[in-house]
C-alpha positions in Angstrom: 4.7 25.3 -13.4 8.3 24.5 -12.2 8.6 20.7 -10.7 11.4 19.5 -8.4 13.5 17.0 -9.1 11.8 14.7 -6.7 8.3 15.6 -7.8 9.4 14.9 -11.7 10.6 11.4 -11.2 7.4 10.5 -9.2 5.7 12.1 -11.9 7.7 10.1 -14.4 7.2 7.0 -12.4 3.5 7.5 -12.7 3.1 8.1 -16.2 5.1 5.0 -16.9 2.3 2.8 -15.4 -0.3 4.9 -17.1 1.1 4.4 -20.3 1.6 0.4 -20.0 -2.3 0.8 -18.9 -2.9 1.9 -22.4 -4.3 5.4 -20.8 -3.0 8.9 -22.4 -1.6 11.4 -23.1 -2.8 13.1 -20.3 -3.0 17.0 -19.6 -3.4 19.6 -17.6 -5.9 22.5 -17.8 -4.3 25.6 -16.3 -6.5 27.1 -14.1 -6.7 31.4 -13.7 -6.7 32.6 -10.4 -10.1 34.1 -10.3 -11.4 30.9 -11.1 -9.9 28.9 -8.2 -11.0 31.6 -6.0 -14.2 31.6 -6.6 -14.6 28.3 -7.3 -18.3 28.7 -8.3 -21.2 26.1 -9.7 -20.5 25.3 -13.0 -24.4 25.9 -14.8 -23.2 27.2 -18.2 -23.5 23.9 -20.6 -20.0 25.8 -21.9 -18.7 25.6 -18.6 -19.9 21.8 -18.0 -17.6 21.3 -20.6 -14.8 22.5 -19.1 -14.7 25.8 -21.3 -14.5 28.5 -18.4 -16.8 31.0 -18.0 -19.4 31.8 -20.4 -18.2 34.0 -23.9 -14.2 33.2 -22.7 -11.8 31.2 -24.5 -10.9 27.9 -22.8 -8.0 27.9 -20.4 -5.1 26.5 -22.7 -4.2 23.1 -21.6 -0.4 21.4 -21.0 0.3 18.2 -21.8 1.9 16.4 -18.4 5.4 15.4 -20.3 6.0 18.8 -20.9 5.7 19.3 -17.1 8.7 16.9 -17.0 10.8 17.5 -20.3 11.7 14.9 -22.7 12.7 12.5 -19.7 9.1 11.1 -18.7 10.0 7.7 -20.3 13.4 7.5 -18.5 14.7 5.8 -15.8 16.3 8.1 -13.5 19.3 6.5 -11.9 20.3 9.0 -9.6 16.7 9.6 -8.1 15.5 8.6 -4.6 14.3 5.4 -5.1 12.9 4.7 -2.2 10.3 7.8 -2.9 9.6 6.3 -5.9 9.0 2.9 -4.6 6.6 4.9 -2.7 5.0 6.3 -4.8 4.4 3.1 -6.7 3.1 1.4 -3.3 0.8 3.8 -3.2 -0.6 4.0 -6.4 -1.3 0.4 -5.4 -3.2 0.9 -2.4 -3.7 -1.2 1.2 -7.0 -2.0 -0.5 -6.1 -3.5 -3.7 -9.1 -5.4 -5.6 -7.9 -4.9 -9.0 -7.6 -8.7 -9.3 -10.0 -11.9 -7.4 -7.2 -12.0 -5.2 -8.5 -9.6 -3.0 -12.0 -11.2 -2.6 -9.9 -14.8 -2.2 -8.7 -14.5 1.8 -6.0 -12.4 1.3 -5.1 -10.0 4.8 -2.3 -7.7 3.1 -0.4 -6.2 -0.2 3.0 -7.8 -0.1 4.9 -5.2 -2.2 8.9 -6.0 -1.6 11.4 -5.4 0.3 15.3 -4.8 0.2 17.9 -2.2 -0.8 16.1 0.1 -3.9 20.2 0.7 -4.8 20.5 -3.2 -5.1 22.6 -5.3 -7.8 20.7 -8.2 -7.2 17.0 -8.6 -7.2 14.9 -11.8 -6.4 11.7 -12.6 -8.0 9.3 -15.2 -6.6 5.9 -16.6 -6.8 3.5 -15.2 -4.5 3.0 -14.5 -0.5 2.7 -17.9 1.7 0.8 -17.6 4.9 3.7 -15.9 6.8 4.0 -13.7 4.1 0.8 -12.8 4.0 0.8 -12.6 7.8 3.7 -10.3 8.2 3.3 -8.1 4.5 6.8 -9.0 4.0 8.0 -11.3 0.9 10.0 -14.5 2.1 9.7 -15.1 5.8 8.8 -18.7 6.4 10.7 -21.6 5.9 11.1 -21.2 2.3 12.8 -17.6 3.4 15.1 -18.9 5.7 17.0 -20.5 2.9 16.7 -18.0 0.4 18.7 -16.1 3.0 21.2 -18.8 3.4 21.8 -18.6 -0.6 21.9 -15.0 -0.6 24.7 -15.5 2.5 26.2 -18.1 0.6 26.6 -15.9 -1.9 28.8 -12.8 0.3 25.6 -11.0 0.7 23.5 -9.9 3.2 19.3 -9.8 2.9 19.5 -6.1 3.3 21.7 -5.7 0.3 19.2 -7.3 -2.4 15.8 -6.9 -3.5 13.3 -9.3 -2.8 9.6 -9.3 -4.4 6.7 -11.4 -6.1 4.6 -11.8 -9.5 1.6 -11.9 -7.7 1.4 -9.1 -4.5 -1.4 -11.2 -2.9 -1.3 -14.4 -1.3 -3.4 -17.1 -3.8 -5.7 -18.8 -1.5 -4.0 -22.4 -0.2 -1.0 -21.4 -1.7 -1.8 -21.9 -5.2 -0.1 -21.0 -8.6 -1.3 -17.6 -9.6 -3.2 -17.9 -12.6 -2.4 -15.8 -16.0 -4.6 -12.8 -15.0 -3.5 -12.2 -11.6 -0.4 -12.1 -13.1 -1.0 -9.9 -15.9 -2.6 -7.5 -13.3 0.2 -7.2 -10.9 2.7 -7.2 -14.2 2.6 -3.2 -14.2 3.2 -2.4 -11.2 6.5 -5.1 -10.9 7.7 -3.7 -14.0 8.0 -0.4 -12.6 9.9 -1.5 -9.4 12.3 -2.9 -11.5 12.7 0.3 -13.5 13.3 1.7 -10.7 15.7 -0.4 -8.8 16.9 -1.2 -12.1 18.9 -4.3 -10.9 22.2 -5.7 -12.8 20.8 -9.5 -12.3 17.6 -10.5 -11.5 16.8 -14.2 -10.3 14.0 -15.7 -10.9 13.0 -18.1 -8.4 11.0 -21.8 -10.0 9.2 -21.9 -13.0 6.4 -19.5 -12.6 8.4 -16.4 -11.9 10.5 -17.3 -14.7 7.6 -18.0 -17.1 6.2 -14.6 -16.4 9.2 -12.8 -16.8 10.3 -14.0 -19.9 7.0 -14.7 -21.9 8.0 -18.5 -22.7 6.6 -22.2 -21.2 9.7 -23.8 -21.5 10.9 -26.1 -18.4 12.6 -25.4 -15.4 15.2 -27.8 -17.2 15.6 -25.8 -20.2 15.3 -22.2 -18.2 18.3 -22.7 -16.2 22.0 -22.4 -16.8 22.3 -19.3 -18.4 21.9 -15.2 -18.1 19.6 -13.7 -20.3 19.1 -10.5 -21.6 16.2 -9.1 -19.5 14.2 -5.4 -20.6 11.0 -4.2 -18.6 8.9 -2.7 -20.8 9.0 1.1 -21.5 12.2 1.2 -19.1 14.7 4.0 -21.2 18.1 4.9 -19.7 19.2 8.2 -20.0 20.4 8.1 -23.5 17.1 6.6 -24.7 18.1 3.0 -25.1 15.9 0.5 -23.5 17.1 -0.5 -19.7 18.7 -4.0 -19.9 20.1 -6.5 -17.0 20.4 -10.2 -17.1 18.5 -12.7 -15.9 19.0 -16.1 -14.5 16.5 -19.1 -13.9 16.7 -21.4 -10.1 14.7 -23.2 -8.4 12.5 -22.0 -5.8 13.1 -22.4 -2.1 10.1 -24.2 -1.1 10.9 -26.7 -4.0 14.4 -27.1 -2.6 12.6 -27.7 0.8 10.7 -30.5 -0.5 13.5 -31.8 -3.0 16.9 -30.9 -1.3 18.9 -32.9 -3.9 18.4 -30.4 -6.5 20.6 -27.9 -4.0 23.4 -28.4 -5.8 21.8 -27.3 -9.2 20.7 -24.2 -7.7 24.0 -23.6 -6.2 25.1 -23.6 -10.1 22.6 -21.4 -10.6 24.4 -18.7 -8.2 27.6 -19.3 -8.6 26.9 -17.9 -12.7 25.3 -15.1 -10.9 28.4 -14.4 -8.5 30.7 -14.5 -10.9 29.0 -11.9 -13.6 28.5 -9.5 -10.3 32.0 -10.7 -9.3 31.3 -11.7 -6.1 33.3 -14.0 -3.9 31.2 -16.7 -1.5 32.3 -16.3 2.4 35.2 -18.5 3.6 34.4 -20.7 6.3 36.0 -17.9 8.9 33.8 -15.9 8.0 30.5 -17.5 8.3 31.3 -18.4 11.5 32.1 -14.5 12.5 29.2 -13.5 10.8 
């Protein structure tokens, strides 16, 4: 069966998160004609077991990474991301209970949001109220000045990606706890795959935590880009995707703790200058 490009990287895409699930290989029994067109009740105890009609050989059966070549672990660069983002949305679901979050208050998935081509991808915490309200990740206060750093920085909103650890709001707010995380791990991993940022920043200590596997403190995190690899993430040549990450603050902690503005200011500036980017001049705030 011939695939598309488009159809092979959502396939691709979907194997990925099968495979981090612990689930396959998979295949694909080929079906004969006469058999789809009849479409009959299956009574033979053969047949129950998926062997076809009685006295026939079983259909042969494809294994779904043939389907797709050798690439089915790869990250395709050149791929709509946006489909793929997609498709990942979707394997999600509106109605998500895969974790208590669900059964906690939550109204709505907050899946991300931001240019799937970006450079520069933003991790935080979880949904707030707003968030939660609107289905879009940093919108309240604590949103408001993440966009101020990402304009500080010569950007625009539009031209990074924003998203969560957790795709449901915890109820008052709350830390997410280890396996609400570990549940919506999968399906972040694969939206980094495919946006497959240059940095990613991780925004206070739980985003950063989860992202890098350690407990260390916010203190000890920050001031320097590490080397950052989603699991199962291959580039074209096989090698395992890596970008850099960086450690801040988080925007609600600078709302309640301005002083430590400055730090995160360092934070960006380290960022800025591995993507070589250049902050606004004053002019051009004030035009923009």
């Amino acid at each position: 069966m011939a695939l598309n490009s488009e159809t092979k990287s959502a396939l691709r895409n979907r194997l990925q998160f099968y495979r981090e699930l612990g689930l396959g290989p998979l295949y694909r029994r080929a079906v004969s004609d006469a058999q789809s067109e009849l479409k009959q009740p299956v009574s033979d105890s053969r047949e129950a077991a998926g062997w076809g009609e009685p006295g026939l050989e079983p259909e042969p059966e494809t294994r779904v990474e043939s389907l797709i070549d050798d690439e089915s672990r790869v990250a395709a660069p050149h791929a709509d991301r946006e489909s793929l983002l997609r498709v990942i949305l979707d394997d999600i679901g509106p109605n998500c209970d895969r974790c208590k979050l669900a059964r906690l208050g939550r109204k709505q998935i907050v899946f991300g949001t931001g240019d799937p081509y970006a450079e520069l991808m933003f991790i935080g915490e979880g949904p707030g109220a707003d968030e939660d309200e609107q289905g879009l990740p940093f919108v309240g206060r604590a949103g408001q000045l993440l966009n101020n750093m990402i304009a500080a920085m010569g950007l625009r909103r539009e031209q990074v990606y924003i998203a969560n650890i957790v795709k449901c709001r915890p109820p008052q707010n709350r830390t997410p706890e280890r396996d609400e995380c570990d549940t919506c791990s999968p399906f972040l991993m694969r939206q980094i795959g495919v946006i497959r940022p240059k940095v990613i920043v991780a925004l206070g200590t739980t985003a950063a935590k989860n992202l890098l596997g350690v407990q260390d403190s916010m203190a000890s995190l920050r001031g320097r880009l590490y080397d950052y690899s989603p699991p199962r993430t291959l580039l074209d040549s096989g090698e395992p995707f890596v970008c850099k990450l960086a450690v801040t603050y988080h925007p609600a902690f600078l709302l309640r703790d301005p002083r430590q503005k400055k730090e995160a200011w360092k934070d960006l500036q380290m960022v800025m200058k591995y993507l070589d980017l250049q902050a606004p001049t004053r002019k051009e705030e004030n035009a923009g």
